[in-house]
N, C-alpha and C positions, 0 to 999 in steps of 0.2 A: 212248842209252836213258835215260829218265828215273829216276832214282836213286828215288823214292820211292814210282812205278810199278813197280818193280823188290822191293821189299821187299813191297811188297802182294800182287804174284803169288806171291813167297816164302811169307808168311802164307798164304793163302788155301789154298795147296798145303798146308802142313803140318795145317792147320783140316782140311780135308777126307780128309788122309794119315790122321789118328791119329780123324776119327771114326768110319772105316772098320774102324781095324787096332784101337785101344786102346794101340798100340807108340808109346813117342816115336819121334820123327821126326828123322835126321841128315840130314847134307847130302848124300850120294851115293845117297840113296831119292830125295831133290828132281832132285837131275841127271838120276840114271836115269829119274824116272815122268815129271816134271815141266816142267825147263828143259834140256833136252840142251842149249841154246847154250850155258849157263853151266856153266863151271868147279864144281868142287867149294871151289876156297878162294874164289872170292868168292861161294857163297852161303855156305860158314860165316863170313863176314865181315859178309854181311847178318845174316844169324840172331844174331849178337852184338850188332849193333845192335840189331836189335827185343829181346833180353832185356833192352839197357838202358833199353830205354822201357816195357819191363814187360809187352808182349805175349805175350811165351817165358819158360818157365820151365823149369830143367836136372833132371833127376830124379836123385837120387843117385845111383844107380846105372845113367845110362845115358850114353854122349854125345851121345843125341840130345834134341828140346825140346820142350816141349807147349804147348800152347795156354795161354793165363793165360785169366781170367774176362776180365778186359777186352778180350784179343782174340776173345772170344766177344761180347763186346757191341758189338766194332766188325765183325765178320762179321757178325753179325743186321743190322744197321743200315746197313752198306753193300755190299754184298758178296753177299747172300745172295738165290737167284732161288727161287723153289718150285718143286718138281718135278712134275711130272703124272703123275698117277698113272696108273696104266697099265688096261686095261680089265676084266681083272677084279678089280683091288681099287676101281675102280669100282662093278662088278654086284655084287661083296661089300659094299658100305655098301648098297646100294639095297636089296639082302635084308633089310637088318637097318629097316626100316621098315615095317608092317603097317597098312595105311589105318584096319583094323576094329580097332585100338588100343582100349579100353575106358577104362585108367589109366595117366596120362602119367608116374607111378611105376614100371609094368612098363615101356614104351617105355625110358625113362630108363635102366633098369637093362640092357636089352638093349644099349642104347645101349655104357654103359661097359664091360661084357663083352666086344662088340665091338671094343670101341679096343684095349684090355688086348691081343685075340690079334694083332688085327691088327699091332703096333705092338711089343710085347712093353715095353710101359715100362707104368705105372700110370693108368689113366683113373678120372676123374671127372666127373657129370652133377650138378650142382646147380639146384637150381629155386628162386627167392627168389621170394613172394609176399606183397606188402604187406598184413598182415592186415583193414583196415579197406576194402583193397577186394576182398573174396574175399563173392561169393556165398549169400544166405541159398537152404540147400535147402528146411529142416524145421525147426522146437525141438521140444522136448518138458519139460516140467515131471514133473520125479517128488519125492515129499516126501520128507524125509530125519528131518524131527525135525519135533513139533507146529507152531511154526512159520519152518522154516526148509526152504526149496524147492531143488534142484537144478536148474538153470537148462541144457539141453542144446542147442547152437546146431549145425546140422549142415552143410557149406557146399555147394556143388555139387562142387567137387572134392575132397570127401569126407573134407575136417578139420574135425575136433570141438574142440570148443570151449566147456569149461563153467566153471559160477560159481555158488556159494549167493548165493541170497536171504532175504532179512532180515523176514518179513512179520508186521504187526499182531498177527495172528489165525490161528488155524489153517484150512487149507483141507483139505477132504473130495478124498481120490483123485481120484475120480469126477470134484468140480468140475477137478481138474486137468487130468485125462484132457480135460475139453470145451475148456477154455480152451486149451491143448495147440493142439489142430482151428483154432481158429477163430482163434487169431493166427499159425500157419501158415499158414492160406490167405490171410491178408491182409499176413502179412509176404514171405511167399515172392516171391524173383528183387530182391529188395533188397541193396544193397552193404552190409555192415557199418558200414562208416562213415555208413548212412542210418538207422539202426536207432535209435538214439537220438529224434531228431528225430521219427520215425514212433511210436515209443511214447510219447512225451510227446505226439503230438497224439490217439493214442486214450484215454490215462489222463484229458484232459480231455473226453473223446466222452459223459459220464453213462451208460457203460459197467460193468457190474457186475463186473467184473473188472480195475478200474482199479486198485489196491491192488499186486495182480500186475506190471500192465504201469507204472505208476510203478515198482519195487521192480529191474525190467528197463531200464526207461530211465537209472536212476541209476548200476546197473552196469557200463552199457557204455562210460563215455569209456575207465575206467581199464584197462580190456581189449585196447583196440585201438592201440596203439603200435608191437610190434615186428613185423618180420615173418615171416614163415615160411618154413623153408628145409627140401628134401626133397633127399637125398643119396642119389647112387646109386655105390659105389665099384666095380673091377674091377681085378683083378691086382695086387694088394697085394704079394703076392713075388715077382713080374716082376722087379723090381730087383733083386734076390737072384742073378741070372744073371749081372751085369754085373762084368766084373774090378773096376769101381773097390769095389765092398761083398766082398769076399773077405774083410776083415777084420772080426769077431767082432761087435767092440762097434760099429762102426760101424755093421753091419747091424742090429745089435739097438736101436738108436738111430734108424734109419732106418723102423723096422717099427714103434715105435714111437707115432710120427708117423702112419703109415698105419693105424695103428685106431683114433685121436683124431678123433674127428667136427669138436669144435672146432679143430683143427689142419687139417685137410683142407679147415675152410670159410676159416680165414684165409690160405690158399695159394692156394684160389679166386679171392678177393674181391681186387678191385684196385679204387682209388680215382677214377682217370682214367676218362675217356669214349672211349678205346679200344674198340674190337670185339674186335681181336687185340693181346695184350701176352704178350712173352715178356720172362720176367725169371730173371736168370742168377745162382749163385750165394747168396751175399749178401743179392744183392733179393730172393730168398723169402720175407725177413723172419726166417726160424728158422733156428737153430745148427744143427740137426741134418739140416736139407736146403742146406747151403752148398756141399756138392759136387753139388748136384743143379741142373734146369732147371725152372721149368714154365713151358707154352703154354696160353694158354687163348683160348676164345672166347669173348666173349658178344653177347647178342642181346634185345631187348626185345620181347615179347608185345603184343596191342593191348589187354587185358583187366591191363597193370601187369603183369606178373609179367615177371622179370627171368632167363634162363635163361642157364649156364656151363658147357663142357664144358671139361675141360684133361687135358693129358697132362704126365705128370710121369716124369721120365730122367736120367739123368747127364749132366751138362754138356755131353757130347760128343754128345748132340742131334742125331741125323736132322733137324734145325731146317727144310731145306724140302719134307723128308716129312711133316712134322708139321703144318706151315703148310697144306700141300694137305689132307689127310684133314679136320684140322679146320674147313675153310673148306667143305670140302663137305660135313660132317654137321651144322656149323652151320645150313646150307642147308635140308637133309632138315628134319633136326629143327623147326628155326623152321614151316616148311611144317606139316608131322605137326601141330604141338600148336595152328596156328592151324584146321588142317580140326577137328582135334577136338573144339575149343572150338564151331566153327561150328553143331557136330550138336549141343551138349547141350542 
C-alpha cells in the first residue's frame, strides 16, 4: 500500500468525519467508519504524521484532531468532488426564480434568503455595475438657488444619480421643466459614459439651452468613475448555530462583520478571473472571519455588470454542497437577469 496514499485517505476521512460531527476525530472512529483494514495504531501513527506537516491539529482537551486550514485548502483542491444535489432542493432553487421579476434587487434578495435557508450558513447577492455604463432613463433639472440647478440622471435600472450645476444666469422653472423634455428625449438609451460627448455636441447645436447642457457636459467626467454595487444579504445569525461561535465575543465579532456593508463587499470581491473561489480561513483577508470560509461565484452580464453570489460558514464547509447549489443558482441567476435585461 502506498504510504502517502494511505495518509490521504486518512485525511480525507477525518475532513469529512468532523464536518459532519464538529467532534475531533481519533483513530478508532477512522478504523470503525473508515479503514476497517487498518489497525488503530497505525493510523494514529499516520495522524502524528500529518500533525507534523501541519495538516491535524490536537485540541486541548481531546485526543482526537481536526482538520488545519491548510488541510482544508488541500481538500478543496484535490480531494473534493461536488455533490448533486438531490431533486427537490433542485425544484427548491427553481421556485426561487420568477420570469415576471420586475427588480433584479428583489430577485437578488429572494436570492440570498433562499441560500441562507437552504444552507443555513450566511448568503450574499452582490451586483457590481460600472457606472459610466449604466443606462440613461430620464434627467430632470429642478433649481435649487438663482443660479444653481440640481442636475437628476435616472438610469434604467433605476439608480439616481445627482450633481449641482454652476450656471451664468438664473433660469425660470418653467424654462427647466421644457429643457428637462427635450434633453430626455434626445439623451434617452444613452450609456453614461456617452453622455458627455453627446452634450458637448448639442451645447455647440445654436441651441438655446446650450448654457445648461455645457454646465452638464462639464459635470460628467468627474462623476463616472466608480461603480455600483447593490447588496443583498440573508442569514446574518445563521452562524450563531454553529458550535464553533459559542463563544461570546467571537460571535459578537463575527456579527459584526455581517452588518458592515463594506466588509460583506470586501469578502465578496476576489481579484482573480475565477468563476468559483473558495478561500479558507485567513484568505478571507479579515481577522474576524479567520475561522470562517467563503464560496463565491461570479458571472459577468452582457450589459458590464459583474454579478456574485457567496456563502459564507465555518471552515468546516459543506464545500461540495456548496460548490453544487452555487453552481446552479449561478446558472438560474445569470439566465434571470439576462432575460430581464432583454425586456427592458
Amino acid at each position: 500500500m502506498d504510504l502517502i496514499d494511505r495518509k490521504y485517505r486518512i485525511l480525507q476521512a477525518i475532513i469529512d468525519d468532523y464536518i459532519l460531527t464538529a467532534l475531533p476525530v481519533g483513530s478508532r472512529t477512522i478504523s470503525r467508519k473508515y479503514e476497517q483494514k487498518l489497525s488503530s495504531a497505525t493510523i494514529r501513527n499516520e495522524m502524528s504524521d500529518l500533525e507534523e506537516l501541519g495538516y491535524l491539529d490536537s485540541p486541548h482537551t481531546s485526543a482526537g484532531r481536526v482538520p488545519s486550514n491548510k488541510a482544508y485548502r488541500l481538500y478543496v483542491d484535490q480531494m473534493l468532488q461536488p455533490l448533486p444535489l438531490s431533486v427537490e432542493e433542485t425544484e427548491f432553487i427553481n421556485r426561487c426564480f420568477d420570469r415576471r421579476i420586475h427588480q433584479v434587487d428583489d430577485l437578488s434578495m429572494r436570492i440570498a434568503k433562499a441560500l441562507s435557508s437552504m444552507t443555513h450558513y450566511t448568503s450574499a447577492v452582490m451586483t457590481r455595475s460600472p457606472r459610466n455604463e449604466q443606462v440613461l432613463s430620464h434627467l430632470q433639472l429642478v433649481p435649487v438657488a438663482d443660479r444653481r440647478v440640481l442636475l437628476v440622471l435616472v438610469t434604467q435600472s433605476g439608480t439616481v444619480k445627482q450633481s449641482v450645476l454652476e450656471l451664468g444666469s438664473p433660469v425660470a422653472p418653467d424654462e427647466l421643466y421644457a429643457v428637462s423634455r427635450i434633453l430626455s428625449s434626445q439623451l434617452e438609451g444613452l450609456r453614461l459614459s456617452e453622455l458627455p460627448d453627446a452634450l458637448m455636441r448639442l451645447s455647440g447645436s445654436g441651441t438655446d439651452v446650450h448654457e445648461i447642457v455645457r454646465a452638464m457636459a462639464e459635470q460628467q467626467p468627474a462623476e463616472s468613475q466608480s461603480d455600483i454595487v447593490a447588496l443583498a444579504i440573508g442569514g446574518r445569525s445563521n452562524l450563531l448555530s454553529f458550535p464553533e461561535y459559542a463563544d461570546v465575543d467571537k460571535a459578537k465579532a463575527l456579527l459584526s462583520v455581517l452588518e458592515t456593508r463594506e466588509k460583506i463587499v470586501s469578502l465578496l470581491d476576489h481579484h482573480g478571473e475565477m468563476e468559483i473561489s473558495v478561500r479558507i480561513g485567513p484568505e478571507t483577508g479579515l481577522e474576524e472571519t479567520r475561522d470562517c470560509s467563503i464560496v463565491t461565484a461570479s458571472y459577468r452580464l452582457s450589459d458590464g455588470r459583474v454579478n456574485t453570489i457567496g456563502l459564507i460558514g465555518p471552515t468546516r464547509m459543506q464545500y461540495g454542497k456548496v460548490l453544487s447549489v452555487l453552481s446552479q443558482v449561478g446558472r438560474s441567476l445569470g439566465t434571470i437577469l439576462d432575460e430581464h435585461d432583454e425586456h427592458e
